[in-house]
N, CA, C and O atoms as a printed pandas DataFrame, in Angstrom:
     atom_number atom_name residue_name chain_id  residue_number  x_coord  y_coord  z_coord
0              1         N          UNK        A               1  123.245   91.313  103.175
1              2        CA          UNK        A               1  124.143   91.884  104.146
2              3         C          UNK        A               1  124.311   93.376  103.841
3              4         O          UNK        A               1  124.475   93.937  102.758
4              5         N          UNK        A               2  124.232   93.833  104.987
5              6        CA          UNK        A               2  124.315   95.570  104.523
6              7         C          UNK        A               2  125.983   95.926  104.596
7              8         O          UNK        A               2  126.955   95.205  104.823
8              9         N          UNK        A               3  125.852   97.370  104.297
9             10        CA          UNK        A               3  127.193   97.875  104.484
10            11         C          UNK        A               3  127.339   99.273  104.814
11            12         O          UNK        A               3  126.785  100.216  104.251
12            13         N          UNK        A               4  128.523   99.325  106.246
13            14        CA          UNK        A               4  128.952  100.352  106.621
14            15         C          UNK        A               4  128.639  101.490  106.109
15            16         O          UNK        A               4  128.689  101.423  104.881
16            17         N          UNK        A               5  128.309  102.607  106.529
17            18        CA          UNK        A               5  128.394  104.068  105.749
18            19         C          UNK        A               5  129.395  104.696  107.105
19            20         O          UNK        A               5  129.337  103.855  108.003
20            21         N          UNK        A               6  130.050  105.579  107.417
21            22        CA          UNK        A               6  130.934  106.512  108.463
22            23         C          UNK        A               6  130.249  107.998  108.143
23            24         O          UNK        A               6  129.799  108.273  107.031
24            25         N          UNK        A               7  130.241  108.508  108.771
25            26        CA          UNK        A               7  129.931  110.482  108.881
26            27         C          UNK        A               7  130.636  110.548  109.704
27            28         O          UNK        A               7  130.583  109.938  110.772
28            29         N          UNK        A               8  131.907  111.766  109.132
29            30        CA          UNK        A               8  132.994  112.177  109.717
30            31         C          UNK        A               8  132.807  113.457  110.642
31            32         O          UNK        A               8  131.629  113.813  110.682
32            33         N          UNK        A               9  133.386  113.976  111.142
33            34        CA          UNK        A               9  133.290  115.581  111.444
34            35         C          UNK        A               9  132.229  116.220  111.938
35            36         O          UNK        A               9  132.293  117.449  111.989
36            37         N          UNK        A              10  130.751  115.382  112.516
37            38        CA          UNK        A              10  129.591  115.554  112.180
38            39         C          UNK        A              10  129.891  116.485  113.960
39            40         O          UNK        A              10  130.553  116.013  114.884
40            41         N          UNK        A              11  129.074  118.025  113.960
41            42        CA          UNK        A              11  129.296  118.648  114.971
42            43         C          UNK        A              11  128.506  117.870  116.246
43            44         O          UNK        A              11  127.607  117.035  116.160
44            45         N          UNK        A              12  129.093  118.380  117.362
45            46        CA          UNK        A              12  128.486  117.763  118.719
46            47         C          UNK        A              12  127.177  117.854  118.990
47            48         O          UNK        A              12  126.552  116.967  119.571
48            49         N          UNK        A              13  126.498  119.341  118.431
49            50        CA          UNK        A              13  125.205  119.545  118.790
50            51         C          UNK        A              13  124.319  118.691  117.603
51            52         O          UNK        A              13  123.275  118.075  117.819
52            53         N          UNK        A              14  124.829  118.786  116.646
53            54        CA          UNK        A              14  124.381  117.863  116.018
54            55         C          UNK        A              14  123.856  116.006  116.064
55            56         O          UNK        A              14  122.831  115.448  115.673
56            57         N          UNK        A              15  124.753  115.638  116.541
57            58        CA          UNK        A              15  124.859  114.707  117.385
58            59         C          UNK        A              15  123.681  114.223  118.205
59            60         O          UNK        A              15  122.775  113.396  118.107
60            61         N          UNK        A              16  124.148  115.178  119.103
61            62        CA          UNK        A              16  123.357  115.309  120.548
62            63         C          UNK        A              16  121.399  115.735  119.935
63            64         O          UNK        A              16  120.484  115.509  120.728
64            65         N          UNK        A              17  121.270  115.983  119.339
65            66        CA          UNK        A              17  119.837  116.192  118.372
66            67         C          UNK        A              17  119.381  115.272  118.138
67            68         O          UNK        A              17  118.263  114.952  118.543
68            69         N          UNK        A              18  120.255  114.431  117.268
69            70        CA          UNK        A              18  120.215  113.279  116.749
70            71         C          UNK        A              18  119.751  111.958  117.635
71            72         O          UNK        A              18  118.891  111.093  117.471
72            73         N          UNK        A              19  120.783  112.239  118.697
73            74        CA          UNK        A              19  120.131  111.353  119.777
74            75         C          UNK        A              19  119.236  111.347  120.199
75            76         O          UNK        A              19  118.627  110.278  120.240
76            77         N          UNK        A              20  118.541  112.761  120.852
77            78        CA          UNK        A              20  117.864  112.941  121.096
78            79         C          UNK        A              20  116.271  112.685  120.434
79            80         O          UNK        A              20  115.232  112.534  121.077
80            81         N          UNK        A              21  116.414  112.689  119.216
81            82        CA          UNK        A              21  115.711  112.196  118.099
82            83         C          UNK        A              21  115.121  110.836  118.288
83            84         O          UNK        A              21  113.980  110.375  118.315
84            85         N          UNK        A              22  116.383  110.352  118.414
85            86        CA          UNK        A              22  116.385  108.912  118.303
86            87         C          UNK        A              22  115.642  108.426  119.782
87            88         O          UNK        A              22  114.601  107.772  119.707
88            89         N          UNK        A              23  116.077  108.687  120.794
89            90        CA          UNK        A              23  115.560  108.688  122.303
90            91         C          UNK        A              23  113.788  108.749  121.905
91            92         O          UNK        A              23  113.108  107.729  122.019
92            93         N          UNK        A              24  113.302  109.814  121.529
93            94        CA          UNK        A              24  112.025  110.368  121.514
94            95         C          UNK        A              24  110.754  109.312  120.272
95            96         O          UNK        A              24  109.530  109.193  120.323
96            97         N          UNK        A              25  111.868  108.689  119.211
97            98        CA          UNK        A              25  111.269  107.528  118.565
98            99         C          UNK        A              25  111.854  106.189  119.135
99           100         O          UNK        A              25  112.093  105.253  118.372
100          101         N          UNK        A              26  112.024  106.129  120.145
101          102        CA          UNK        A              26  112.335  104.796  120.904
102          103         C          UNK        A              26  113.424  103.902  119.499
103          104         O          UNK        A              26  113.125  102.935  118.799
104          105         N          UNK        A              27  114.761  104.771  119.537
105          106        CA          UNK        A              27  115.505  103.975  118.480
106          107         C          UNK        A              27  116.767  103.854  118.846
107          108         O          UNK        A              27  117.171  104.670  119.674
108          109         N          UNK        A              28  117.535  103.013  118.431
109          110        CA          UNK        A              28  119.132  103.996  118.649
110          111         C          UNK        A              28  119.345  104.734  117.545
111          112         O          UNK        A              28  118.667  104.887  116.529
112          113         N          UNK        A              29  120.704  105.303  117.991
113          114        CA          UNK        A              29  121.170  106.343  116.672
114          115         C          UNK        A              29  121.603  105.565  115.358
115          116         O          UNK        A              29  121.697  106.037  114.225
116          117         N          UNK        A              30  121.835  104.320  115.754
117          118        CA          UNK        A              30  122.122  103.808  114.254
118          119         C          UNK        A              30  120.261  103.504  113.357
119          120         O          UNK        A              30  120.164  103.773  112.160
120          121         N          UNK        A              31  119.146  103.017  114.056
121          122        CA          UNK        A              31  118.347  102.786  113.789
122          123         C          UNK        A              31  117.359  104.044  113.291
123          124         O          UNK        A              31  116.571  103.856  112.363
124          125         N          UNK        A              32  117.450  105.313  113.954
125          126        CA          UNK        A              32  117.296  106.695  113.605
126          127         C          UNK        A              32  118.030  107.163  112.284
127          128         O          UNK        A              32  117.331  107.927  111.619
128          129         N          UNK        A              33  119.167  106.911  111.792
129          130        CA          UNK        A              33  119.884  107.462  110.801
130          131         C          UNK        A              33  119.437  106.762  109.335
131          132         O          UNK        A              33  119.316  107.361  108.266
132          133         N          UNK        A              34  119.166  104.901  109.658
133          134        CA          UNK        A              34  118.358  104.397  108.756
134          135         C          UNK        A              34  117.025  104.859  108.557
135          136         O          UNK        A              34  116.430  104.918  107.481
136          137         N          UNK        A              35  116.486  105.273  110.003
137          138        CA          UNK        A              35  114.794  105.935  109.687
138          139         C          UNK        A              35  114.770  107.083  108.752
139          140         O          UNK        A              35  113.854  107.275  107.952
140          141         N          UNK        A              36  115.810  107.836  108.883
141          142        CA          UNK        A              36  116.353  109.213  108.095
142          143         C          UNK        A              36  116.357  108.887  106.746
143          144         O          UNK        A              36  115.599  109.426  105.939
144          145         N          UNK        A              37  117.413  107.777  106.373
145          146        CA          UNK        A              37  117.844  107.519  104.839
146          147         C          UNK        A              37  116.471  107.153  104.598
147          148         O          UNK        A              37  116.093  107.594  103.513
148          149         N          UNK        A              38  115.634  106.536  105.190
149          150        CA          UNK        A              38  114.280  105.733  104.359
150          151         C          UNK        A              38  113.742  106.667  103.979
151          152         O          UNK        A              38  113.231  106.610  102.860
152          153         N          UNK        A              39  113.641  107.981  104.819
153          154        CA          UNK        A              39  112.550  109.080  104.743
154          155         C          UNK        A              39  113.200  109.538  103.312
155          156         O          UNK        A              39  112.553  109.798  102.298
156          157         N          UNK        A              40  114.222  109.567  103.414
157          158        CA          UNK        A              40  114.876  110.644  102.018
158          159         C          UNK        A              40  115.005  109.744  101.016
159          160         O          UNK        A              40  115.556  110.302  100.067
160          161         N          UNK        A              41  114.792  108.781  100.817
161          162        CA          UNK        A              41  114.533  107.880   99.658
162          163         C          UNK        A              41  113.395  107.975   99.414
163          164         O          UNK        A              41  113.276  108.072   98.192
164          165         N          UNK        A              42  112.093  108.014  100.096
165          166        CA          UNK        A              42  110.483  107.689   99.977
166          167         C          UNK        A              42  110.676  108.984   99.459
167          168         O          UNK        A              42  109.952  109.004   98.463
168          169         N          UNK        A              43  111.383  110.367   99.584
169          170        CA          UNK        A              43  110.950  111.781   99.167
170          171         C          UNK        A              43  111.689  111.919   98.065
171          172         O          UNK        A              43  111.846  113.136   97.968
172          173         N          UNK        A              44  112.380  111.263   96.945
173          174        CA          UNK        A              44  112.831  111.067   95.867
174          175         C          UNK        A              44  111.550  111.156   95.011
175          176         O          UNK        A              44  110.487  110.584   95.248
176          177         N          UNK        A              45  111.843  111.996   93.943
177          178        CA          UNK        A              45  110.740  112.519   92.938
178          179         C          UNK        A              45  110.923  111.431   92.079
179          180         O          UNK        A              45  112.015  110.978   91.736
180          181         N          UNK        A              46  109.244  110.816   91.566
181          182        CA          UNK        A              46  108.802  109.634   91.329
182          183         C          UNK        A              46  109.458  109.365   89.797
183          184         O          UNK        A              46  110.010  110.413   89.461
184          185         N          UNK        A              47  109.564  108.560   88.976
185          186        CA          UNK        A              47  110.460  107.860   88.213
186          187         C          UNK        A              47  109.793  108.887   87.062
187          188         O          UNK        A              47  108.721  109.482   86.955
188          189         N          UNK        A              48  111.148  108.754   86.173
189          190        CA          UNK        A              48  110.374  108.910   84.617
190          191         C          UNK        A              48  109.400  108.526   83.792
191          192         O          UNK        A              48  109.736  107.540   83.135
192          193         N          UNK        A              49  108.155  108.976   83.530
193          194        CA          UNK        A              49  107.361  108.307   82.670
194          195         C          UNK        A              49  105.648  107.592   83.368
195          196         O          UNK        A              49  104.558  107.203   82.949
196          197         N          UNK        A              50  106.540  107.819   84.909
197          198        CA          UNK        A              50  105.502  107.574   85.986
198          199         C          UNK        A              50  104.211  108.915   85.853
199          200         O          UNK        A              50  104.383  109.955   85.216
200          201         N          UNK        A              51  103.343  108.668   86.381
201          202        CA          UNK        A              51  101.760  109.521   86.124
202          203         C          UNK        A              51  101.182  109.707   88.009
203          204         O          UNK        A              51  100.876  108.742   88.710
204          205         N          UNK        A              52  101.170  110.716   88.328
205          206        CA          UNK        A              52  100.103  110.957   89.504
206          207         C          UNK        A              52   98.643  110.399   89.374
207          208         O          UNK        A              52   98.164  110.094   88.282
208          209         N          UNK        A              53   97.980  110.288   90.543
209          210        CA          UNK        A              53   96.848  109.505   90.321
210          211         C          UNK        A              53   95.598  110.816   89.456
211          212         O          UNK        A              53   94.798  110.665   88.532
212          213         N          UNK        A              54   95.976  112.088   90.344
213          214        CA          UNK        A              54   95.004  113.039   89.519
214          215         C          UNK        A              54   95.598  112.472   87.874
215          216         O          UNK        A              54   94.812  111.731   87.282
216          217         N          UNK        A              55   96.473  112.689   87.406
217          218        CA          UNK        A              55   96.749  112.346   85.688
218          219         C          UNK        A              55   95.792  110.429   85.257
219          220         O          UNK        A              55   95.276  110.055   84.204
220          221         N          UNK        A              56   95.937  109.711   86.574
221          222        CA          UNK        A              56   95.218  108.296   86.753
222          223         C          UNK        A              56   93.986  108.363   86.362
223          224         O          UNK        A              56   93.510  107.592   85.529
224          225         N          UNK        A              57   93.212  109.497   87.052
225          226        CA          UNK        A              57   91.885  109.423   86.864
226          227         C          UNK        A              57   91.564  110.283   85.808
227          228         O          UNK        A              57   90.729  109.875   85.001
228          229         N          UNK        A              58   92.079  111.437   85.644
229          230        CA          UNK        A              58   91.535  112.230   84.293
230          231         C          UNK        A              58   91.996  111.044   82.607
231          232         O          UNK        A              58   91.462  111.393   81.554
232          233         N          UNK        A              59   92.862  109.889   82.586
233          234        CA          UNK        A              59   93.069  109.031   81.923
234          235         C          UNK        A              59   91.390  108.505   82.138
235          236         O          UNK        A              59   90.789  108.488   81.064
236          237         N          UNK        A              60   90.824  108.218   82.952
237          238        CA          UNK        A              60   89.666  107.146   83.230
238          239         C          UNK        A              60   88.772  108.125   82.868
239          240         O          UNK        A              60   87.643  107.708   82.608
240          241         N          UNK        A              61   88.929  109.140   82.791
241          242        CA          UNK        A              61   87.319  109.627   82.800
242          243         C          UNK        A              61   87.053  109.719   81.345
243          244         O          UNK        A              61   85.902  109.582   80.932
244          245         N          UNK        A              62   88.452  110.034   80.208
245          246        CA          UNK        A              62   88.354  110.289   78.969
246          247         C          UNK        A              62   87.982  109.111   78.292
247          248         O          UNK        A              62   87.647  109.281   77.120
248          249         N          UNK        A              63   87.959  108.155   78.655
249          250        CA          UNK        A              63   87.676  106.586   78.474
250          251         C          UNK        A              63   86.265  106.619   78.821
251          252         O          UNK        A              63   85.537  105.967   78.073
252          253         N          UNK        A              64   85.720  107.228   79.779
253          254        CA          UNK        A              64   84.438  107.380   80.133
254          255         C          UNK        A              64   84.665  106.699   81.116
255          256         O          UNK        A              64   83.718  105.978   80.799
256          257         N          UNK        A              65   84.996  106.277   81.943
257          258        CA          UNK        A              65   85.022  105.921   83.485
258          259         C          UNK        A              65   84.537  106.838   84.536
259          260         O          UNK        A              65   84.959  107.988   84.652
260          261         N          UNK        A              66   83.855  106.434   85.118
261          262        CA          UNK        A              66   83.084  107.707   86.544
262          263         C          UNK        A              66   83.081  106.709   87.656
263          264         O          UNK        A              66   83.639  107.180   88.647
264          265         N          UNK        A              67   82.686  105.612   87.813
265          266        CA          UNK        A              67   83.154  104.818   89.107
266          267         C          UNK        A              67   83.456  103.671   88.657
267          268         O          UNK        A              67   83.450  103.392   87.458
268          269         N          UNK        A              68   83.835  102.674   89.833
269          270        CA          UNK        A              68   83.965  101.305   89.315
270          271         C          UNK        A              68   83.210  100.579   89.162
271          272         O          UNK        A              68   83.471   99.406   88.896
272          273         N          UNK        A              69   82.469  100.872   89.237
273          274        CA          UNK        A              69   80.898  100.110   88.211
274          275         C          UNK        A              69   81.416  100.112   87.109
275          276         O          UNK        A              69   81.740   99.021   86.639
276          277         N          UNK        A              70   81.669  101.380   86.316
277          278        CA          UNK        A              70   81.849  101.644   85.059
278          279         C          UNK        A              70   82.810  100.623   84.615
279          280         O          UNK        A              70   82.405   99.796   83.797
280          281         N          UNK        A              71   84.063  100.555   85.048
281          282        CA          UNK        A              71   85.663   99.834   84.760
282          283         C          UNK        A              71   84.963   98.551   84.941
283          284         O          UNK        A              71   85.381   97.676   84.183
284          285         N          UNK        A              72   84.001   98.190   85.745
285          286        CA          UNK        A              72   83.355   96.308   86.081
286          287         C          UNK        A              72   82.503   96.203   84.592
287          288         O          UNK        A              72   82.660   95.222   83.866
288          289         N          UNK        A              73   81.863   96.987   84.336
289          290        CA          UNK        A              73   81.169   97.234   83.060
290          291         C          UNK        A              73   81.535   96.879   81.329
291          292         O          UNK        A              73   81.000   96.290   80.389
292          293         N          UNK        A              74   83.099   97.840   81.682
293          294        CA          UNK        A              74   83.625   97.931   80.488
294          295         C          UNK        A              74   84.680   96.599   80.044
295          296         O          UNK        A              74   85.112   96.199   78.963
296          297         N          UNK        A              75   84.864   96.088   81.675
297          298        CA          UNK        A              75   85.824   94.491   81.323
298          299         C          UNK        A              75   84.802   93.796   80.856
299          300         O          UNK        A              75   84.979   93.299   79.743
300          301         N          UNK        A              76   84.112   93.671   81.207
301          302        CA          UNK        A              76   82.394   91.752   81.189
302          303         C          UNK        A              76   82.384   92.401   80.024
303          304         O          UNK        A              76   82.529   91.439   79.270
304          305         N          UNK        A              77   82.302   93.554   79.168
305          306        CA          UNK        A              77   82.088   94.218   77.597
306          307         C          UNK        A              77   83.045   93.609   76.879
307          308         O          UNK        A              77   82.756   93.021   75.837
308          309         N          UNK        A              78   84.328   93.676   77.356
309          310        CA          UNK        A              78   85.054   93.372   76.376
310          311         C          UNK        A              78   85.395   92.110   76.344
311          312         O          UNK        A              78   85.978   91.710   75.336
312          313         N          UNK        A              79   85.106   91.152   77.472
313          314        CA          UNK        A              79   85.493   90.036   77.441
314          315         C          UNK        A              79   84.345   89.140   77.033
315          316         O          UNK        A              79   84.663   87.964   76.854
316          317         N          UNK        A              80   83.141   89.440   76.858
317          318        CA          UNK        A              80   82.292   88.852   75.978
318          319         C          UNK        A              80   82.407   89.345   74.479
319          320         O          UNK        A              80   81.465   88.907   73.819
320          321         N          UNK        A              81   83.316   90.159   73.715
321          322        CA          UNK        A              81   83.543   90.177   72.921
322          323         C          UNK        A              81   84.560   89.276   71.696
323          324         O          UNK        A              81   84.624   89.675   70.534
């Protein structure tokens, strides 16, 4: 079950944007304001300790990885070991 949020004071033209917003992605304004919060959650800078994929692959290459041949290669290696 979700729960209420209120925005007080929020100006008219503001508003009226908003709607308009919402009109132009076939939403209402309550369904637009959730599209909003999702967007600004997905744009939250990624967790502590977390790695970009460029940092992903320069990890693979120092391992000697160059495609996935290689990574298919290096499992059947180690698991016949």
């Amino acid at each position: 079950m979700g729960i209420n949020i209120s925005i007080k004071n929020v100006p008219k033209r503001k508003l009226d944007r908003l709607k308009l917003r919402a009109k132009r992605n076939h939403r209402s304004l309550q369904g637009e304001l959730l599209a909003l919060i999702d967007q600004a959650i997905d744009a939250l800078p990624p967790p502590k300790g977390s790695i970009t994929i460029e940092q992903l692959l320069e990890r693979g290459r120092r391992i000697g990885l160059n495609t996935p041949a290689d990574s298919v290669r290096m499992i059947r290696e180690d698991r016949d070991r």
